[in-house]
C-alpha positions as CSV (number, residue, x, y, z in Angstrom):
1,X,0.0,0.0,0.0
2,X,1.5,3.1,-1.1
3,X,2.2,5.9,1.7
4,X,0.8,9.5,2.3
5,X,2.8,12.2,1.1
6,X,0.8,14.7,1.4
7,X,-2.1,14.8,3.5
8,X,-4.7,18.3,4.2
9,X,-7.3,18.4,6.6
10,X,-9.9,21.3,6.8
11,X,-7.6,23.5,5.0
12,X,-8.5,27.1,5.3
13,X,-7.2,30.4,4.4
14,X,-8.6,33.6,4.0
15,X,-6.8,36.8,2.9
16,X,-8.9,39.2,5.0
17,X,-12.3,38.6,3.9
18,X,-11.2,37.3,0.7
19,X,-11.2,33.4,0.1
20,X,-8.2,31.7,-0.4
21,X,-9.4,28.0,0.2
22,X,-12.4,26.4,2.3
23,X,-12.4,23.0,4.0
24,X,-10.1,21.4,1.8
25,X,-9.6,17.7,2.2
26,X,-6.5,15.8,0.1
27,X,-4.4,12.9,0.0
28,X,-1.7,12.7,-2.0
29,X,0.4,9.7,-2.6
30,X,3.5,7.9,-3.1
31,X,4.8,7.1,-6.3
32,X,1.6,9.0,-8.3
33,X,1.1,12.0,-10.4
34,X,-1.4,13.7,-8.6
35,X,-3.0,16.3,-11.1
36,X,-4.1,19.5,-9.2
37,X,-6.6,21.2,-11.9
38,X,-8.7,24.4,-11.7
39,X,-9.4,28.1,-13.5
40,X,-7.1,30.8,-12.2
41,X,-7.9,32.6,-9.0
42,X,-9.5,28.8,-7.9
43,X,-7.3,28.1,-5.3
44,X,-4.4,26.3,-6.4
45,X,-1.6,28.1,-5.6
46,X,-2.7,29.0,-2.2
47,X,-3.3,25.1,-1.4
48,X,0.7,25.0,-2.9
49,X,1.8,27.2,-0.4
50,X,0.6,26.2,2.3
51,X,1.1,22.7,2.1
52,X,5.3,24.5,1.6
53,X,4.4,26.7,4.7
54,X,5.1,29.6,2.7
55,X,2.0,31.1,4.1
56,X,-0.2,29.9,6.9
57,X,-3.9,28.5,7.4
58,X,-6.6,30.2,9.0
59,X,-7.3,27.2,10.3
60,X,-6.6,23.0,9.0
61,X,-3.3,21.5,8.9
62,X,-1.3,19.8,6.7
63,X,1.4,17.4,6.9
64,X,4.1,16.3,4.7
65,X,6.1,13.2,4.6
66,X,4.0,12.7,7.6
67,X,5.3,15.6,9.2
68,X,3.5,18.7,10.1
69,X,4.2,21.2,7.4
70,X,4.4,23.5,9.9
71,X,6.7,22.3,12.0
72,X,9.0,20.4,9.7
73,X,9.4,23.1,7.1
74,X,13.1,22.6,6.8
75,X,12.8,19.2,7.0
76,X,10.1,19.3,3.8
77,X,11.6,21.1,2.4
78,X,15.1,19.6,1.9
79,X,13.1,16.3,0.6
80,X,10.5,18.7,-1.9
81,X,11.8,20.5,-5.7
82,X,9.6,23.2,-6.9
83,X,8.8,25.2,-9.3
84,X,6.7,28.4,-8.4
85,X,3.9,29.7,-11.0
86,X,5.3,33.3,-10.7
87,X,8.8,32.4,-11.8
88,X,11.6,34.7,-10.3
89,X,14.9,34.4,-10.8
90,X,18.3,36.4,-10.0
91,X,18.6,38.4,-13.7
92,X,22.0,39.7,-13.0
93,X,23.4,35.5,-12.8
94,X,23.4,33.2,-15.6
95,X,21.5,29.7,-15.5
96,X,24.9,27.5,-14.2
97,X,25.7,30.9,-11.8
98,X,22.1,30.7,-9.8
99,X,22.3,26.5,-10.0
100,X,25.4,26.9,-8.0
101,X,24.3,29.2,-5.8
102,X,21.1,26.7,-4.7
103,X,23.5,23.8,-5.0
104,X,25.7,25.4,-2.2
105,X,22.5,25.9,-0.1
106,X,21.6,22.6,-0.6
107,X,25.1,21.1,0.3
108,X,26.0,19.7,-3.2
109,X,24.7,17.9,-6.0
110,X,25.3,15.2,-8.8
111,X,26.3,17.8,-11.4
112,X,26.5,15.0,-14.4
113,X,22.4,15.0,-13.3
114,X,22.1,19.1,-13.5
115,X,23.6,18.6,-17.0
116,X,21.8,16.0,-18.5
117,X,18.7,18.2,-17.5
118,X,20.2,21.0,-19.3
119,X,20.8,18.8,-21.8
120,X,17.5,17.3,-22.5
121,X,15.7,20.3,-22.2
122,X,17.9,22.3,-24.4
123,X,18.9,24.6,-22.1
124,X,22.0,27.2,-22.2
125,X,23.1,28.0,-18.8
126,X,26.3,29.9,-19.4
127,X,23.5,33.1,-20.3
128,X,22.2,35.5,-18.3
129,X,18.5,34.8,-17.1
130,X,18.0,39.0,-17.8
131,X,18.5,38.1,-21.5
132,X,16.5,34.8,-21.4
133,X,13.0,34.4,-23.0
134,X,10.6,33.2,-20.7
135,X,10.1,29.6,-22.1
136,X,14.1,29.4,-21.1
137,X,13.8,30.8,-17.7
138,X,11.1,28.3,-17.1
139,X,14.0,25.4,-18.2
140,X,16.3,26.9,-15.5
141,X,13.2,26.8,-13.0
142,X,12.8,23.2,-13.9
143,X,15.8,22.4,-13.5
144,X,16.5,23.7,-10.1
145,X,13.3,21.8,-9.1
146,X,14.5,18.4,-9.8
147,X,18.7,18.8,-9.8
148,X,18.5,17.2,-6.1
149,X,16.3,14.4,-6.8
150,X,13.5,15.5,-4.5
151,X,11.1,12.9,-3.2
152,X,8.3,15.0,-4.0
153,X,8.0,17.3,-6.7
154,X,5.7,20.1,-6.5
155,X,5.1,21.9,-10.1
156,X,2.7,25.2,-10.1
157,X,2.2,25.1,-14.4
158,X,5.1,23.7,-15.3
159,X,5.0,24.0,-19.0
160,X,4.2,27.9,-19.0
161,X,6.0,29.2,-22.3
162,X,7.9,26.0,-23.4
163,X,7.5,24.8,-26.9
164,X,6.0,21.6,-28.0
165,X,9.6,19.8,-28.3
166,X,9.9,21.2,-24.5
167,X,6.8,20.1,-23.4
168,X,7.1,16.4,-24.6
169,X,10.5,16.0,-23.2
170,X,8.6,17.4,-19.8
171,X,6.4,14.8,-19.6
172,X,9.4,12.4,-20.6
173,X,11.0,13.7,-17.2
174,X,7.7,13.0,-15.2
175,X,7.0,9.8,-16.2
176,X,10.9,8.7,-15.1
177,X,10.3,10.3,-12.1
178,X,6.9,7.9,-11.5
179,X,9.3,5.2,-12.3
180,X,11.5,5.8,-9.8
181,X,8.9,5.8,-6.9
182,X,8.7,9.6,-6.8
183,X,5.6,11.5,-6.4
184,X,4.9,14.9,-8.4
185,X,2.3,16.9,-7.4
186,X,0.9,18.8,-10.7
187,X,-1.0,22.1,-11.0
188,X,-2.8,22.9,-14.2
189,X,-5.3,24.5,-16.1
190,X,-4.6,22.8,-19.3
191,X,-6.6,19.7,-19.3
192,X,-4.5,17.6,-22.3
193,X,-1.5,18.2,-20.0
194,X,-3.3,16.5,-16.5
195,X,-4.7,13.5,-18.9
196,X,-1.5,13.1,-20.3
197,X,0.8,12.7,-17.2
198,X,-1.5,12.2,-14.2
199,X,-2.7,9.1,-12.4
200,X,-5.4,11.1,-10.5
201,X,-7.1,14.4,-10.8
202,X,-8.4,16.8,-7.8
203,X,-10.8,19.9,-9.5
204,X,-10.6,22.8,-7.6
205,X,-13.2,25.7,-8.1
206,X,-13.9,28.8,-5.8
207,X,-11.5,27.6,-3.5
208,X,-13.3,24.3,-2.4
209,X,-12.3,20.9,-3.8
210,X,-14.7,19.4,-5.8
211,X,-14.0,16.2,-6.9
212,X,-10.7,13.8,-6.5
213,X,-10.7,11.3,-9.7
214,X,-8.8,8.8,-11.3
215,X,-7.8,10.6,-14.7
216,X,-10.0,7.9,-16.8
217,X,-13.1,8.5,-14.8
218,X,-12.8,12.3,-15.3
219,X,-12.8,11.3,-19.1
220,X,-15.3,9.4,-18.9
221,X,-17.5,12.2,-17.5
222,X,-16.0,14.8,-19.7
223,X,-18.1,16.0,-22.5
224,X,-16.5,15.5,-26.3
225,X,-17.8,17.4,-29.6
226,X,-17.9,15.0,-32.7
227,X,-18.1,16.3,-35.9
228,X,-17.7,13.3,-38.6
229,X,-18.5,14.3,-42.3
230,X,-19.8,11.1,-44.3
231,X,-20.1,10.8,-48.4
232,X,-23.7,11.2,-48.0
233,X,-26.7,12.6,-45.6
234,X,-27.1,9.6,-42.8
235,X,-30.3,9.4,-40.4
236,X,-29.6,11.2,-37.1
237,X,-31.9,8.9,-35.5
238,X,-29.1,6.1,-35.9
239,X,-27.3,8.4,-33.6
240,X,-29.5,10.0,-31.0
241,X,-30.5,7.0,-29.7
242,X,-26.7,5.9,-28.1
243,X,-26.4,6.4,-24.1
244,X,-24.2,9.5,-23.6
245,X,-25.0,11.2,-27.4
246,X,-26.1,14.5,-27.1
247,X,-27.3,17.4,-29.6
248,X,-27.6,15.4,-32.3
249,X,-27.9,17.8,-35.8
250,X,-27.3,16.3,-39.4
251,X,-26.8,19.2,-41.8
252,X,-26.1,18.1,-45.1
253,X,-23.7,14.8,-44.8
254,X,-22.2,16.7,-42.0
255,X,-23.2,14.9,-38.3
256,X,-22.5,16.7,-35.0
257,X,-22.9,16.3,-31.8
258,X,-21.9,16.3,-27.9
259,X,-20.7,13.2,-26.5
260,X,-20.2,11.8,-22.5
261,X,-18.1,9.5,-22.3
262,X,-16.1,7.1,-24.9
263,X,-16.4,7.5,-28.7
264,X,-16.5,3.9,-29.2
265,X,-20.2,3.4,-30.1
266,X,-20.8,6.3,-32.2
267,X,-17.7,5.2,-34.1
268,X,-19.3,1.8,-34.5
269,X,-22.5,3.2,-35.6
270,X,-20.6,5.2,-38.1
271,X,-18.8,2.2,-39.8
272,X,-21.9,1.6,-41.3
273,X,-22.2,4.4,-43.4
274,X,-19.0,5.8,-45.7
275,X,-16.8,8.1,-43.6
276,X,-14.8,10.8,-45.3
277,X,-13.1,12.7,-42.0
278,X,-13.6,12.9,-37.8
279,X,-13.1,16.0,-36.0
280,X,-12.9,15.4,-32.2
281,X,-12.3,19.0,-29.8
282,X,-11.1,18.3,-26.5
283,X,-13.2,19.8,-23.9
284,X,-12.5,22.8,-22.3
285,X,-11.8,23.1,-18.4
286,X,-15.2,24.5,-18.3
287,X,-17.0,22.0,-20.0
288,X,-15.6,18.9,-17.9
289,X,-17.4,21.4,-15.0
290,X,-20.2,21.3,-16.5
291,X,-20.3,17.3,-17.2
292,X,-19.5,17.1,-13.3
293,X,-21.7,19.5,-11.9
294,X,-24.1,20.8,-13.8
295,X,-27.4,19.3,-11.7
296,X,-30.2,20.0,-14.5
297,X,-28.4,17.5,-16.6
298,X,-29.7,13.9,-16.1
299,X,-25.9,12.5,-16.5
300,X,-24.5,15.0,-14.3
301,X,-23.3,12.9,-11.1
């Protein structure tokens, strides 16, 4: 049975009257990819610090490695890499310079490690960060995340600014990491992203966690827009009829329509007619809320 790493209990924080997070409830653990999703201003951040004690809670707690986050702040954080959403680096250092810098403070590194990182991620660190574009800065943040091997990784959008190549080799890095029995703890509002790496996905909205699911049952909730174009005009009956087939419209030999769950019978039921091209979108953020939550739908949980 896989330990707790991270474990929050009624966590609450409020900024004044203003809500940070309310009640929040997680378990995050050993050897996963936890995906923490959500629309900016949601929560996520906050919930980052202060599981890092960088701020405190109005009131919960949280503990770490099954040590009170509080209490054991050093002590997290000598075992925890990450990589803050609002990204600030030393401009007046180069990318080895500030590397070195943290590497002293950490009591040494395996430097053959920081440079396969820079490496694989294509990253120059005899520059100066001041003349860096953002998607490089971001590399050096990466780096300096994972150069000590944390146990836990804690990544606040990770892939802000990197390119495609970047972004690939990212998730490249995450799933060795899930190989070697380390835990990454994920924030993101890009939904491919948390399908792609994550074993599990907690939704955050209006500072109150929502729902903690395996990725392939939020999936399998999320709502899917199918256009498939077909030689000739097909019945829509043939299609309005499958469990989970939504706004069925046939315009011409064109057929749309909003899907929950997998494509597998409407692709089925389109064998039988002569397919020319399928155009599946990926839904939005906003419409997985609405699959989850939005009660006047009969296939809303």
């Amino acid at each position: 049975m896989s330990e707790t790493v991270i474990l929050a209990e009624g966590l609450t924080k409020f900024y004044g009257k203003q809500r940070g997070v309310v009640g929040l409830d997680m378990e995050v653990l050993q050897g996963e990819v936890f995906g923490f999703l959500g629309p900016n201003g949601a929560g996520k951040t906050t919930t980052i610090r202060l599981c890092l004690d960088f701020i405190r809670p109005t009131s919960g707690r949280v503990a770490v490695f099954g040590m009170d986050a509080r209490q054991h702040a050093c002590q997290v954080h000598m075992r925890t890499g990450y990589l803050p959403g609002d990204l600030s680096l030393y401009g007046n250092l180069t990318g080895g310079e500030l590397l070195t810098y943290a590497s002293h403070l950490r009591g040494g590194v395996d430097w053959g490690f920081v440079h396969d990182l820079a490496t694989r991620l294509e990253c120059n660190l005899s520059r100066p960060i001041r003349a860096l574009s953002h998607g490089n800065r971001q590399k050096i943040g990466l780096i300096h995340a994972m150069m000590h091997g944390p146990e836990l990784l804690v990544l606040d959008e990770p892939t802000s600014g990197l390119d495609p190549l970047m972004q690939q080799e990212f998730y490249r890095l995450v799933a060795e990491l899930k190989a070697a029995g380390r835990t990454v703890f994920l924030s993101s509002h890009i939904m491919p992203e948390v399908e792609r790496v994550c074993d599990r996905v907690g939704i955050i909205r209006d500072g109150e966690l929502v729902v903690v699911e395996s990725v392939q049952a939020l999936k399998a909730r999320a709502l899917r827009h199918l256009e498939i174009h077909f030689s000739a005009t097909v019945p829509p009956e043939v299609f309005s009829g499958i469990p989970g087939v939504r706004d069925v419209a046939v315009e011409d030999s064109v057929l749309r329509c909003t899907i929950v769950g997998t494509l597998d019978p409407v692709i089925k039921a389109a064998a039988r007619f002569e397919v020319v091209n399928v155009i599946s979108r990926e839904p939005s953020l906003e419409e997985v809320f609405l699959a989850y939550y939005d009660r006047g739908d009969a296939d809303a949980p």
